[in-house]
N, C-alpha and C positions, 0 to 999 in steps of 0.2 A: 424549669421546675414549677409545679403548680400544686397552689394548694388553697386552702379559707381556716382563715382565722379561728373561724367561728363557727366551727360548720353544723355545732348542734341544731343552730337557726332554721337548718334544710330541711326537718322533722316538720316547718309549718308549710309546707308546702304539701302533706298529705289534706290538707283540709281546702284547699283551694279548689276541687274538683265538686269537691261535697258540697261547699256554698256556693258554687255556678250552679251544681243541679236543682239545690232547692229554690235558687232563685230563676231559675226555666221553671220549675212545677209552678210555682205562683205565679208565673208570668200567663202560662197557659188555661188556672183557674178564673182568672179575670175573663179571660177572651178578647185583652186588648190588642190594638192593631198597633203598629209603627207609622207613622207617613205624618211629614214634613209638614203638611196645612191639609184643610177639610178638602180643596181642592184638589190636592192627589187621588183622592178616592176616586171622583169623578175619571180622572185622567187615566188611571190605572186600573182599575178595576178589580177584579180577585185576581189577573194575572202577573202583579207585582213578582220577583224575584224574592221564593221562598228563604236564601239566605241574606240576604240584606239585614234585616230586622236582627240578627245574630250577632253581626260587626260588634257595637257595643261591647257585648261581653264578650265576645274574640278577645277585644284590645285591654277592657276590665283585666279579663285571665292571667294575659300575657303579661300585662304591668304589673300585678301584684307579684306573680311568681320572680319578674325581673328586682321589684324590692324587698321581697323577701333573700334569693342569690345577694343582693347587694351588700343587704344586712349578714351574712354571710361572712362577710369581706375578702371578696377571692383576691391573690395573691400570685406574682410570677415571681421568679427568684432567681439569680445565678450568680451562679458558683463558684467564687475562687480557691484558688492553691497557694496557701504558702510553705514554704520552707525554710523551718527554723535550721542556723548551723551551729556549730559551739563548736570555734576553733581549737587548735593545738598549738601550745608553741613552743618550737624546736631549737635548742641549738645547737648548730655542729662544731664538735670542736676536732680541728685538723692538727697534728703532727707534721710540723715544717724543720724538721731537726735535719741535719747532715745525712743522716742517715737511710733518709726518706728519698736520696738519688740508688738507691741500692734497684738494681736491674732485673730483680727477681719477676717482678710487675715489667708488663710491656707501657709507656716505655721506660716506665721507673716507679716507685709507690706512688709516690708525689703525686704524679701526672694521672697515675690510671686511679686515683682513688678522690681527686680535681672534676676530672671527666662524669665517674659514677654519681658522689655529689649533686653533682648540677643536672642529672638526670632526674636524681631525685626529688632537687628542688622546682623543675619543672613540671611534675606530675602532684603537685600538693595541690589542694587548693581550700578557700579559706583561711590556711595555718600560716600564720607569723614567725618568720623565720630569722632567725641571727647567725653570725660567725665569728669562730674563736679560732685565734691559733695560738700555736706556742711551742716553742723549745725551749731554750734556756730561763726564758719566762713567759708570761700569758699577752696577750691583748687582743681586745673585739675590734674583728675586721669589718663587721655589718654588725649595729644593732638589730632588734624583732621588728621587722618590716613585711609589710603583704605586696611590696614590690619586689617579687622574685627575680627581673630581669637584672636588678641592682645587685644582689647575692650572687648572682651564679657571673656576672661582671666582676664584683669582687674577689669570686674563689676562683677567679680565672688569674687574676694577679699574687696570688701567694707562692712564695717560691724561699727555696732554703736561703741560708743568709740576710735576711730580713729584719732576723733582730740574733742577739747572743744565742750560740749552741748550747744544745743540752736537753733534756728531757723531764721540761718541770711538768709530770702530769698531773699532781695534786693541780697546781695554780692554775693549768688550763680547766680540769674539773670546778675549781673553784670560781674561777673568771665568768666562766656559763652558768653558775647557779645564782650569783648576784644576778646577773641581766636577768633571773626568773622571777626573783625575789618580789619585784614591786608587780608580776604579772596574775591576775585576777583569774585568768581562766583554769577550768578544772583539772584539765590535762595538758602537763607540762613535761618535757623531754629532751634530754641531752645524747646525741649521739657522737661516742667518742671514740676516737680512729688512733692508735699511736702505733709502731714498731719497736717498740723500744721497753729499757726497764727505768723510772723515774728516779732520776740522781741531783736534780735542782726543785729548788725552788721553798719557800716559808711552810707552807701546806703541804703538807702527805697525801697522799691517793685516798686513802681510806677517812682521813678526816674531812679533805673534801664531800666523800662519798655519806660521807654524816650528816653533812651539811643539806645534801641534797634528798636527805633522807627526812632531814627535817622540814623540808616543803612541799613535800610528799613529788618529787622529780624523781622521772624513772631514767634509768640512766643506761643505754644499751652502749656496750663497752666490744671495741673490735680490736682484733692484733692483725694485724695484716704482715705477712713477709714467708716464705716460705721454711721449711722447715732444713735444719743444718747452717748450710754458708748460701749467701749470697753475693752478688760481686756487686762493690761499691767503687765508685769512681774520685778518684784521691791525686791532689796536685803529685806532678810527675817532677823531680830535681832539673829535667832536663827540660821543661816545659810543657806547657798543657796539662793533661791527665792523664793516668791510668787508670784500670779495674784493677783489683784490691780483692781476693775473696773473704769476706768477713763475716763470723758466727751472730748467726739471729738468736738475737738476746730478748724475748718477748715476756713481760713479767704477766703471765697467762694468771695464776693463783690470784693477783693481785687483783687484774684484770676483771675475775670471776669475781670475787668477790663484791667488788664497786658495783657489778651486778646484781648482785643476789640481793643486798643490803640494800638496793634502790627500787626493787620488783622489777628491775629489764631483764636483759639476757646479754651472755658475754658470746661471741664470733670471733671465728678464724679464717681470716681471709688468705691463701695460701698463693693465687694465681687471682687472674681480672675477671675472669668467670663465678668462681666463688665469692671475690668481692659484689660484684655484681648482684648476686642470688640474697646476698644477706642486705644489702639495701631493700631490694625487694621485698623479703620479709618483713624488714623492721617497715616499710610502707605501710603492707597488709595488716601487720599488729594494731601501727597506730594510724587510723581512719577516722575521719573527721563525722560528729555523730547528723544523722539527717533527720530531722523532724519533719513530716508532713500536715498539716493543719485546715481542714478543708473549713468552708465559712461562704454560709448561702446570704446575701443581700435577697429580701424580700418587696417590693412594690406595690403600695394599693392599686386595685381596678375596679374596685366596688362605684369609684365616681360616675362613671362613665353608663354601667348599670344602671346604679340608681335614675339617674337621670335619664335614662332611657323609660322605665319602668314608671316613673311623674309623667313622661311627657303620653304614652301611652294611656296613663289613667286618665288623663288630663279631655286628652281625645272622645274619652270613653261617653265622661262627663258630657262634652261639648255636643258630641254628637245625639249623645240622649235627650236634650233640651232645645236641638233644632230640628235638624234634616230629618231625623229618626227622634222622635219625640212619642213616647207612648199616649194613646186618644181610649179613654174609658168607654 
């Protein structure tokens, strides 16, 4: 990129042509000659080279026009990019209750909603992510970290039986909105995944949902399980396990509400494809914002002119008071 400073300066460059010619008309009133000593005359005679005697103001011309551009101050510039981000920061909070081996999901909620997860903690970027689980009570499996290989390491180890059964989802709701509480940035968000209806825990779903209402946390609320019975795998008297068919108990009303009250949106995830489609979503909803910022660096080139433009005048001079010296 190029440009001048100054470029009104350029306007004196109309009179440069004006003062050469009036100084050729008085050149040619006098009727003086150019040549170096009295002795050229003799040696040359009238057949001297008619543009010789011109040189001078050639390089006169050329110099001033070169510090006039100088004075100018021409300019090259270039261009950088940047790009401002303003992260997001998430926390997921997972459903690790007994309930969550139910086989409705291939190859169990737990597992296929592990998997989806970590997909989507793959695909962030910029955004500081944490992890919550909880059944019978809460706790952070990953604090807000932008090492994603860390979180989706840790949501690879959560498995039922971990801590006490039960379905505290107030405290998991609540557990995630502390970790948000000391975080600065604009956009903050809790993605909450349970099968269940909340029967443990100090905090209620909805108070939670107050809480996070109160730090302006959007809070997209999922029920994952299919609808009627699903088969759950339950110690067998004779050893091992069986399958179990068990009524999906999902408190959806509740659900919506923690919703609505927070500006998310509530999901039903009924199969691994659907699950799948609403991460997706909740991605596309919340996108990290990108600022573009362009910003030109400029460099003077005027020196390099200028001083071309001196050493031409310089010449101009020199040559007019030797070689080419005007004889009245």
């Amino acid at each position: 990129m190029f440009r001048f400073e100054d470029p009104w300066v350029l306007a004196l460059l109309a009179i440069v042509p004006l003062t050469y010619w009036l100084r050729g008309r008085g050149a040619h009133r006098t009727g003086a000659l150019r040549f170096s000593a009295l002795d050229t005359i003799r040696e040359t005679g009238v057949g001297i080279s008619s543009w010789l005697p011109r040189v001078p103001s050639v390089l006169g011309a050329v110099g001033v026009v070169a510090v006039i551009v100088a004075l100018a101050r021409p300019q090259t510039g270039v261009t950088s990019e940047t790009l401002l981000t303003q992260g997001i920061d998430i926390v997921m909070v997972m459903d690790v209750s007994s309930s969550m081996l139910a086989e409705d999901l291939e190859p169990n909620r737990l597992e296929a909603a592990k998997a989806v997860a970590a997909d989507f903690v793959g695909g962030r970027r910029n955004d500081r992510i944490a992890l919550v689980a909880f059944a019978g009570q809460a706790f952070t499996q990953a604090p807000l970290t932008l090492d994603y290989s860390v979180v989706q390491s840790l949501l690879g180890e959560l498995q039922v039986g971990i801590i006490e059964d039960g379905t505290a989802v107030g405290m998991g709701l609540g557990t995630a909105v502390k970790r948000l509480q000391a975080s600065d940035v604009e956009s903050k968000v809790v993605i909450l995944l349970t099968d269940g209806r909340s029967n443990r825990g100090e905090i209620g779903p909805v108070t939670a949902a107050q809480m996070a209402q109160a730090l302006g946390v959007r809070v997209y609320a999922i029920g994952v399980g299919t609808r009627g019975e699903a088969r759950v795998p339950v110690p067998d008297p004779l050893g091992g396990t069986r399958l179990m068919p068990m009524r999906v108990d999902i408190d959806e009303p509740t659900l919506r509400e923690i919703a609505e009250l927070t500006g998310g949106q509530y999901f039903r995830a009924t199969d691994n494809e659907s699950l799948s489609s609403i991460y997706e979503e909740i991605d596309q909803l919340e996108r990290t914002e990108i600022e573009v910022q362009n910003f030109t660096q400029y460099a003077e080139r005027f020196p390099a002119i200028l001083a071309l433009g001196l050493i031409l005048l310089l010449l101009e001079i020199g040559l007019s008071q030797t070689v080419l010296r005007r004889l009245p």
